[in-house]
C-alpha positions, 0 to 999 in steps of 0.5 A, spaced: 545 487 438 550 490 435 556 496 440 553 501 436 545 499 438 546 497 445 551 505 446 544 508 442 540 504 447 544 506 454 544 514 451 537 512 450 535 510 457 539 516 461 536 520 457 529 518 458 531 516 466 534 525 467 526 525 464 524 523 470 524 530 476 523 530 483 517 534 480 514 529 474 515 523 480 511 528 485 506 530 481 506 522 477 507 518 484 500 518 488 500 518 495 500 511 498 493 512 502 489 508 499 489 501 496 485 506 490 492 510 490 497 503 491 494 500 485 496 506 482 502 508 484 504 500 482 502 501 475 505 508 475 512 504 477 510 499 471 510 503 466 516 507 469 520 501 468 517 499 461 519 506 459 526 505 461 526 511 467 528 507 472 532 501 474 530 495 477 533 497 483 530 504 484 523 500 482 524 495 487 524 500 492 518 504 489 514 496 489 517 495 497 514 502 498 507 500 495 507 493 500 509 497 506 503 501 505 499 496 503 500 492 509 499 497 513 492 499 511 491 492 512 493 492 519 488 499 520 483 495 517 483 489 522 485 493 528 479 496 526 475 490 525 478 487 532 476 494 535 468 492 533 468 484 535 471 486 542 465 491 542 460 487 541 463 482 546 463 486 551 456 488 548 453 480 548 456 480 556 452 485 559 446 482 555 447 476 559 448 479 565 443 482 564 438 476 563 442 472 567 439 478 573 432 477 570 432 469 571 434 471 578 441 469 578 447 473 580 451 474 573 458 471 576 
């Protein structure tokens, strides 16, 4: 590549990267609410990357931005799905104090 071509590219880049306003990035960058809204916001970055409009270290951080959310979803969900199991472990209890009274025997 020659000076010439790589000045071309880099006058490129910047032109396109000032392309990117805070009201493209919003309207673009779904919120991160949903696996559905994560997954896109990945390939919204992707193809911000392949188009030149940001720089690695800014889609780093949009990608680490992704994780964190798509982490906590993941928490909520098995916050949830412990929440259930200890329900019905408390469920599952009183139905064998109760069988247990019902045979006679005190439940301990």
């Amino acid at each position: 590549m020659t000076p010439e071509e790589a000045r071309a590219l880099g006058k490129r880049s910047g032109e396109a990267r000032r392309g990117l306003t805070p009201e493209r990035i919003e309207a673009e960058l779904p919120a991160l609410d949903s696996p559905t809204n994560i997954r896109l916001a990945y390939q919204t970055v992707q193809k911000w990357v392949a188009l030149g409009l940001v720089t690695g270290s800014h889609a780093n951080a949009l990608v680490r931005a992704c994780d964190g959310a798509l982490k906590l979803l993941e928490t909520q969900l098995d916050l949830a799905a412990i929440a259930r199991l200890e329900r019905r472990v408390k469920e599952l209890e009183a139905e064998l104090a109760r069988a247990r009274q019902a045979a006679g025997r005190a439940a301990p």
